[in-house]
Structures are given as C-alpha cells and as structure tokens.
N, C-alpha and C positions, 0 to 999 in steps of 0.2 A: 635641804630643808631640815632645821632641826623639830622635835616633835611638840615643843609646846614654847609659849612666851608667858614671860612675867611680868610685873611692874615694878620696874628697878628705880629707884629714886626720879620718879614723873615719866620715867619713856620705860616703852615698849624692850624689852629685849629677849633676844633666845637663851633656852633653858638647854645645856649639854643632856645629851639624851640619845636614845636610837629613835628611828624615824616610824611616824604613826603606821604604816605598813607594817613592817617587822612587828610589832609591840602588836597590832591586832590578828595576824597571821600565828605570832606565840601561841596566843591562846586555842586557836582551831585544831580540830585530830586532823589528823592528815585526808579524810576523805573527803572534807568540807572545802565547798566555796571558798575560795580566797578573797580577800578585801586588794582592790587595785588602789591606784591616785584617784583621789576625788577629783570634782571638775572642777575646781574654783582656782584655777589658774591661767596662765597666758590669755590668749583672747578672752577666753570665758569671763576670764576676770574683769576687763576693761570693759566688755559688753555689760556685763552687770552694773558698773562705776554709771554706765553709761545711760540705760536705762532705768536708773536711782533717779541721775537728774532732769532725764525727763519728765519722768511719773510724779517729782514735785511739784508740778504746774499742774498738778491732770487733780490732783486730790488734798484732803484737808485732814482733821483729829489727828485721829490714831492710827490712820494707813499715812499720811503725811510721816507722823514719828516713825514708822516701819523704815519708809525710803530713807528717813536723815539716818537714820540708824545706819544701814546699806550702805549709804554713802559713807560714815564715817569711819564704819569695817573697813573701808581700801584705804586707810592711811594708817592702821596696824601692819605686822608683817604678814607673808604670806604664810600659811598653816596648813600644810597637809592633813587632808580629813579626809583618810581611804572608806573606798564605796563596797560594800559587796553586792552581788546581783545576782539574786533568787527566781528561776523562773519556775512554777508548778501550771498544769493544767486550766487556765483563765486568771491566773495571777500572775503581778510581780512583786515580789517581795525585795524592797534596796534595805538596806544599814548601813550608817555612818558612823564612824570612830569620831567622837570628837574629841580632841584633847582638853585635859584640864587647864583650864584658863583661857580660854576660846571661846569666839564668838562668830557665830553660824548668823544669817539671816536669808530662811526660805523662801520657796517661791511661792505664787498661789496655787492651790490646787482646785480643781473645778470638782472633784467629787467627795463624797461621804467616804472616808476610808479609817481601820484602824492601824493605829500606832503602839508602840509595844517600846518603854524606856525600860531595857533590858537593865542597864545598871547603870548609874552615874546620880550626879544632885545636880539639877539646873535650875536657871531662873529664866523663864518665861516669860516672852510680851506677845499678846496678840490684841485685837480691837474687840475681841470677843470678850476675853476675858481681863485684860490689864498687865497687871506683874502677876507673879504666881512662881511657887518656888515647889518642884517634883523631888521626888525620889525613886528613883527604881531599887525593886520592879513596881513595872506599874502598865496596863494598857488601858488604851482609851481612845475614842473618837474623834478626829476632827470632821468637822462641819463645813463642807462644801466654799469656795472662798477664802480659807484659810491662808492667811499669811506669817508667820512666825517666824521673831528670834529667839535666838539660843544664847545664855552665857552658861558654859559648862563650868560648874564650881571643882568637881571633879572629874576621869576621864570616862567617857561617857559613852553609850551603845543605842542608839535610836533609830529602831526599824519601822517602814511605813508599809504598808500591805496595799496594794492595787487591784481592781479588778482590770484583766487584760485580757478581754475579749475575743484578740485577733492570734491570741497566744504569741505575740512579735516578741524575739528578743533585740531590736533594733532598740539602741537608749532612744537615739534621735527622736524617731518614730511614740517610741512611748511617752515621751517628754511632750510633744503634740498633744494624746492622748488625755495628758494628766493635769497638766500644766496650765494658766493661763497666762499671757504673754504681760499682762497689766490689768488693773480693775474693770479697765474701761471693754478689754477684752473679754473675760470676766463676764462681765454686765452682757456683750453684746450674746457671748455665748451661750447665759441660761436662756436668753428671748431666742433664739434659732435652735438650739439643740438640748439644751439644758435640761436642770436638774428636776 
C-alpha cells in the first residue's frame, strides 16, 4: 500500500511515498504506543461495502447521504490508516493517521465521548452538524449516535477517548461496547440499555 492517493486527471491514483505506519511511528519517542494497520481492509472492508447497502433501505436525509458516502469510499483505492491503541484505567484511548487526501467514513457510536484533532485540516459531514471544515488542535464532543465522514485535506491525527469499564483490551469486545451495528440498532439500544 502506498500512503496516500490523488486526483490525477478524473481517477483516483497512488502518491509514491512510505507507508502510513512508518510515517506515523517517525513521529513517536521510542517509549510510545505504536500505530498498527488500521481495519479497513480484507473482510472488514467488504463487510462494511456490505452493510452500506443494506442500511440504505433501513434510512433516509443525512444518515442515507452517510451510507452512499460509505458505499462510494470502496470504489476509491484501498488506504492504510494505522490504529494506535491506548488502554488507561476505564479508558480506551484509539488514534487514526489519516493520510492527506483520504476519506474515512465512521461507525456509530452509542456514547457521549471526547475527540481530540491533534493535527490535520478536515472537512466534516455528520446529520448533526452538515459539512463543517476543523483544524487542529482542536477537542470536542461527540453526541451519543454519532456517525461521521472524514475528508482529510491534510495528514491528519484523530483520537477518540472511551470510557472502558471492564478495562478489556479485546478490540473485538470493545467494538461491542462502543459501537452500534446500524441506526436501527442504535435506536433499539438507547430503549434496552441506553444512554
């Protein structure tokens, strides 16, 4: 994988470069967390394709524009966006490198958590708020529900803070935890356990 793509006369192409791992590992002292491969590849990736076209039948506005988004992220190339994974005493702390000229589209999150755009310029869509254009540094809240894209104008550093009750470092397990599977899960999860 190379570490970032451009728009070369209408198509998508890779940018010669070393790979988002190396490039966000540079930066760390030696005693810090490393950043791994993100998960947005092989299976992961087709489940997500997958669950884009289901969730379009499930919803409408601006969570409908989210999923066509999603879905039209997988016919870009594939873009490594390394993970690091923070565990402290009821937290998890993840960061994502995302390279400049990238586009991220997350998952929902079922709680209240802070975000921290350590550095980069991005442009923003969520139903909450519409388009919206950041700069790091910058922290701030998301609100319970939250689903967000990312287009990274430059390369970019965006950590999410968790609270992690069970202290699990399992992803899997903590992905359960944080995540919800689609709106409609979402929905079913504030009326049983919620927020």
């Amino acid at each position: 994988m190379k570490y970032s793509v451009a728009l070369v006369h209408g198509a998508w192409k890779p940018i010669t470069g070393t790979t988002p791992v190396a490039v966000a590992n540079a930066r760390l002292p030696a005693w810090a967390v490393p950043f791994v491969q993100g998960d947005g590849h092989g299976q992961d990736r087709v489940h997500h394709l997958e669950d884009a076209g289901h969730q379009l039948a499930a919803v409408d506005g601006d969570r409908r524009k989210l999923y066509e988004l999603q879905r039209g992220v997988f016919n870009l190339p594939d873009v490594d966006m390394p993970l690091q994974h923070v565990f402290a005493p009821g937290l998890y702390v993840r960061t994502i490198f995302i390279p400049a000229k990238s586009i991220v589209v997350g998952k929902i999150h079922k709680h209240r958590h802070a975000n921290v755009l350590s550095q980069g310029k991005v442009i923003i869509y969520t139903e909450f708020g519409g388009v919206e254009r950041w700069e790091g540094p910058l922290t701030m809240v998301s609100e319970p529900g939250t689903k967000r894209a990312v287009y990274a104008e430059t390369d970019t550093y965006w950590t999410t803070i968790h609270q992690n009750p069970t202290d699990t470092q399992d992803l899997a397990e903590l992905e359960r935890l944080i995540i919800a599977e689609s709106y409609e899960a979402y929905e079913h999860w504030k009326q049983t356990e919620g927020v």
